[in-house]
C-alpha positions, 0 to 999 in steps of 0.5 A, spaced: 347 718 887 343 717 881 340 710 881 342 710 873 350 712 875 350 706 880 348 702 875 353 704 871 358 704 875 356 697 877 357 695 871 364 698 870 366 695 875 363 689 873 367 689 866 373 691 869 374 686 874 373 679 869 378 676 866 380 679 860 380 673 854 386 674 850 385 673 842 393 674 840 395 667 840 389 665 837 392 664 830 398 661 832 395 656 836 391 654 829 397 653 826 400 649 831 394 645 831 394 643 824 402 642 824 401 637 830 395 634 827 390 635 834 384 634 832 380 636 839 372 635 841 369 642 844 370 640 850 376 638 850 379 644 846 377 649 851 382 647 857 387 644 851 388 651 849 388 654 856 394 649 857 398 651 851 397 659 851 400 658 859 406 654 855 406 660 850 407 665 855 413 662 859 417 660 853 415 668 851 418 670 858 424 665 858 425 668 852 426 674 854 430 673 859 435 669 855 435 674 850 437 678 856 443 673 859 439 670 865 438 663 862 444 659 859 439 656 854 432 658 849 426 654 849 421 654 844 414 651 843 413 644 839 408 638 840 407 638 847 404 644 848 398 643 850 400 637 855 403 637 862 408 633 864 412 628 861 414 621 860 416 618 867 421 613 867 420 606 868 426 602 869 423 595 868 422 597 860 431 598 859 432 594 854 439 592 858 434 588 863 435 583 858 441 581 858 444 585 865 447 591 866 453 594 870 451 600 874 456 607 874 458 609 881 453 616 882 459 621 879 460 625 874 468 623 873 465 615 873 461 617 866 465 621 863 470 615 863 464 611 861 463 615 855 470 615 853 471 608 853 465 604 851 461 609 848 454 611 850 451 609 856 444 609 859 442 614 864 435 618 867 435 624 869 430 629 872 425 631 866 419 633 869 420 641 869 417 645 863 423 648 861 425 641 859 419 639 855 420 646 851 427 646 851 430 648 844 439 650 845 443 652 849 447 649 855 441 646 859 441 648 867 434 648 871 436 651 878 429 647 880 432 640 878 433 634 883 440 630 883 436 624 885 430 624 884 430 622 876 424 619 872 425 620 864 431 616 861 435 618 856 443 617 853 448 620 854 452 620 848 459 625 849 461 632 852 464 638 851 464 645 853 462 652 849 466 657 849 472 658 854 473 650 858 470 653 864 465 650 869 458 654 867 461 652 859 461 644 861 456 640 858 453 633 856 451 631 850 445 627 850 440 624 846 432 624 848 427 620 845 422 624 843 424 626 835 428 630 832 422 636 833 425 637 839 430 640 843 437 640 838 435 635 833 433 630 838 439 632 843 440 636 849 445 638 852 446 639 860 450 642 865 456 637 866 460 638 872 455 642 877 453 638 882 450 632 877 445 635 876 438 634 874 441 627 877 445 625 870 449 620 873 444 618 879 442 612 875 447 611 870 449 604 867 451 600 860 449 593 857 453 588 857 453 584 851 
């Protein structure tokens, strides 16, 4: 072979086997930085970025999906895309530790009489999947949550049911504490009736007062 065709050939393949940098997100990705207000140095911006457009992608794909009827809730990107991971909960920091609390049986019957009866009531769920830092409606099922392995706390403030009262329909109504930014104006609702999942009533309890 001519030593120039090698070269060349060489060079293709070179070019052909890096990694192809995508530009497509970069306009979004400024916006989004100047509506969280995300001031970055270069070196931190570099991996940042990496990690929000990772995020972009699945939310992209999941939308998709859910367009196509596979998830029974969307997602939507907000002020956590360029993290990894979520809060964990640390049970010393509840409020109700200042004045005692009753602790729930770990049923989901128990918490629905709870939350008829005396209102909101304290529970932690297992919120370390992405698909529920970009949660944004929908009836919350992740085929990957734990029921007993929780570790961010939120309030279980109702349920209900969309559509026809079938199991698949059911669902917690909860409030989070990240903003209003997030999920339904700052509520979620999850799964009800499917095995506690996500460990909703794994570590539920109410203040006494």
């Amino acid at each position: 072979m001519n030593p120039s065709l090698l070269l060349t050939a060489l060079c293709l393949g070179i070019a052909s086997a890096a990694p192809k940098f995508d530009h497509s997100l970069d306009t979004q990705w400024k916006l989004w930085k100047a509506a969280h207000r995300k001031p970055y140095d270069l070196n931190e911006e570099g991996w940042r970025k990496a990690v929000w457009k990772k995020n972009m992608k699945m939310i992209e794909l999941h939308n998709q999906e859910y367009s196509q009827g596979k998830h029974s809730f969307s997602m939507a990107m907000n002020g956590f895309g360029d993290m990894v991971g979520t809060c964990l909960y640390n049970p010393n920091n509840s409020a109700a530790n200042e004045t005692g609390f009753v602790d729930l049986p770990k049923q989901e019957k128990a918490l629905m009489k709870a939350v008829a009866t005396l209102g909101p009531i304290s529970v932690a769920v297992d919120a370390h999947n992405p698909s529920f830092q970009f949660y944004k409606s929908g009836i919350y099922y992740e085929p990957n949550c734990s029921s007993e392995s929780v570790d961010h706390a939120v309030l279980v403030v109702g349920y209900g049911f969309e559509g026809a009262d079938s199991d698949d329909n059911k669902y917690w109504l909860v409030k989070n504490s990240w903003g209003e930014h997030w999920g339904m104006n700052g509520y979620i609702k999850m799964a009800k009736d499917r095995n506690n999942h996500c460990g909703i009533a794994t570590m539920a309890s109410y203040p006494t007062v």
